[in-house]
N, C-alpha and C positions, 0 to 999 in steps of 0.2 A: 504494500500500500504506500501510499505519497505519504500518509500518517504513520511513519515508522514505530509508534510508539505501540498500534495494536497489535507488531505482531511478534515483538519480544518480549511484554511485559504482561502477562498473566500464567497462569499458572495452574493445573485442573489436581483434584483430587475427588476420591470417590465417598461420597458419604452414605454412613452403613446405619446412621442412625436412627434409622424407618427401614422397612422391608417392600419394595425392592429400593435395593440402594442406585444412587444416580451422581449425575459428577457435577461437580462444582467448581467454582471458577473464581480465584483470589484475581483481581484485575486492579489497576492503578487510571481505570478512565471507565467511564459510562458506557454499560450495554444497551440494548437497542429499545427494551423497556425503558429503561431509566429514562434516557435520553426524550424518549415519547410522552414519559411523566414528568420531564423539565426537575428531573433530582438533582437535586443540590447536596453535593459530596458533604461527606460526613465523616472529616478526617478522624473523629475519637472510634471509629468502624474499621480504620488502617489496621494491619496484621504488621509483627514484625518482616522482614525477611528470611530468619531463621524458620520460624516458626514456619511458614509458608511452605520451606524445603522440607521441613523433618515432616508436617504431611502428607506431603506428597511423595514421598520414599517411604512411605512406612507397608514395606514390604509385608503379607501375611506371613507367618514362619519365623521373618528375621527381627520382626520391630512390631511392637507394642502401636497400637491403633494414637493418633495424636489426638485427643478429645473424641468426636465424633467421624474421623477422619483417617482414610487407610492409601494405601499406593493407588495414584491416579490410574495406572495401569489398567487395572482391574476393568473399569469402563473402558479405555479409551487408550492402548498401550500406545498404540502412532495417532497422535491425534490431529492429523494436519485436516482430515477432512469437519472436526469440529472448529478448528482452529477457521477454514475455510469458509462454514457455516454461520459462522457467530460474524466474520466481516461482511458476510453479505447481509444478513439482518442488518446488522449495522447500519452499513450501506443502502437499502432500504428504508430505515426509520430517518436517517440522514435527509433522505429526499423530500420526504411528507414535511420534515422540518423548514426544510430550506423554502418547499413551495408557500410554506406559513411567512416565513421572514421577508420571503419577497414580495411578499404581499403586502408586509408591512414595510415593504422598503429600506429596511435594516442592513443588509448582507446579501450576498451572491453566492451561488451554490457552492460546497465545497468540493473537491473531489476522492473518492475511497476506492478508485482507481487501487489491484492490487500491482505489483510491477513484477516483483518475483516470487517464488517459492523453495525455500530449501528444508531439506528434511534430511538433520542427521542420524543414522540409524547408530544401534552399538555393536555392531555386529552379525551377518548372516549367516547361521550355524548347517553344515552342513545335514544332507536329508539321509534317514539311515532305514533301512529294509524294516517295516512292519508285518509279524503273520498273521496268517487269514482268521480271524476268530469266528468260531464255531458256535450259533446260538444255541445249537439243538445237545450241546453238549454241557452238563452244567460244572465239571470241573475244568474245559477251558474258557469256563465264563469266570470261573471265580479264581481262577489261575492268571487271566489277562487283565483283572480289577484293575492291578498297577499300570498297564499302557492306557485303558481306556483313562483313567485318572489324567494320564497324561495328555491326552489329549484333547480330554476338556476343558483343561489349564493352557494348553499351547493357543488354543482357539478363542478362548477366554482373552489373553492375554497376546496375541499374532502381530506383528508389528511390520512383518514383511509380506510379500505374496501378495493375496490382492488387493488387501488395503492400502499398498502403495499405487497399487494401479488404478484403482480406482483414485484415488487423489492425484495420479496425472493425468488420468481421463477426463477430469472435471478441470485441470489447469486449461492442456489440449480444450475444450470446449469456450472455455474462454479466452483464450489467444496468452495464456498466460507459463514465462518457462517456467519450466518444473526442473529442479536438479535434487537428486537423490545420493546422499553420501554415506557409504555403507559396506565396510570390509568384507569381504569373507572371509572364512576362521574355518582351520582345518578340525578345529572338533567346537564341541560344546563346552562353554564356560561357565560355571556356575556361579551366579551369584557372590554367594562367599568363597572363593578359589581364592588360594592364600599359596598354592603352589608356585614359587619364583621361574622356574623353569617355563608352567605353562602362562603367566602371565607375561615374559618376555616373549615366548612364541605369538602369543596374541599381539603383542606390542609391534614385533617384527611384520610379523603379517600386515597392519593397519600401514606402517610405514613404506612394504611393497607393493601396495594398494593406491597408498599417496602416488605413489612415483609410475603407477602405469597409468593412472588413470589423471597424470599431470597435465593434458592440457582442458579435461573438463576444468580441474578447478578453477586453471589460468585464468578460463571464463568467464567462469562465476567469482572471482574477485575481481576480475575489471567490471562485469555489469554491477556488483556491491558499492565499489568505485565511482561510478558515474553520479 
């Protein structure tokens, strides 16, 4: 956006404090409601920035829920397409506004024009051979609990695949570049992996990542640039 300010200053977590839980959005500027209801900011409502980050990492397994508040993930692990959604409302309410001011001959429209999109990933873990599970069998139903687990967590929580595509199908539709930055990694990294070995392998990898894929960046720092 020409408004650089929406699209690196908010921040999503999932709140679990109602059933079903849904995602939430710490912001330093007016949503499209707001805006529509003429609110006037209410800085003693400001969150630290600490606090903002330990909710939204509050991983389930690894970290204790922050008040009402758990790992944004959980909703929304690549969130470019909410991220995309919330500037077009935006953009939206922005207009009905502006058709008001010019009316009152206040102001001229502004623009929420978005200009680029980048989405950095952490990592693309390679895809490993799944077997065929058998419903009519009830010891390889209660044998496979642990992958199915798995992969209602992977889907749950999916940040690559077609959630990427689809967020550059909708840039693509809007004439808008899309750049995706996003290693791949010869195996899977856990979370808490405290192993030096494989977290320099990761390291190495992201670095020969940088370097073959050096002139997309080149790019995408000169249009950042302009």
């Amino acid at each position: 956006m020409k408004k650089g300010y929406v699209i690196y200053r908010r921040n999503q977590v999932t709140n679990v404090e109602h059933y079903p839980p849904r995602a939430d959005f710490f912001r330093n500027y007016l949503n499209a409601k707001q805006l529509l209801d003429r609110t006037i900011v209410n800085h003693d409502q400001w969150e630290y920035l600490w606090k903002v980050a330990r909710a939204t990492s509050a991983a389930p397994t690894f970290f204790n829920q922050c008040e009402q508040y758990i790992d944004g993930g959980l909703v929304a692990n690549n969130p470019t397409l909410d991220l995309l959604t919330e500037i077009e409302s935006i953009k939206q309410a922005d207009k009905i506004i502006s058709v008001i001011i010019i009316i009152d001959n206040n102001s001229d429209e502004e623009n929420f024009d978005i200009d680029i999109v980048v989405s950095i990933g952490t990592g693309e873990m390679p895809s490993s051979p799944f077997e065929r599970l058998d419903i009519d069998s009830t010891w390889s139903m209660f044998s496979r609990i642990n992958d199915l687990f798995k992969i209602l967590k992977e889907q749950a929580a999916q940040s690559n695949g077609r959630v990427v595509e689809r967020a550059k199908a909708w840039c693509s539709m809007v004439n808008v570049p899309f750049f995706r930055i996003n290693p791949s990694l010869s195996e899977e990294i856990e979370l808490n992996e405290v192993d030096n070995v494989k977290l320099l392998q990761m390291l190495w990898e992201t670095v020969a990542y940088i370097h073959m894929n050096a002139d997309q960046i080149h790019q995408l720092s000169i249009r950042l640039l302009q």
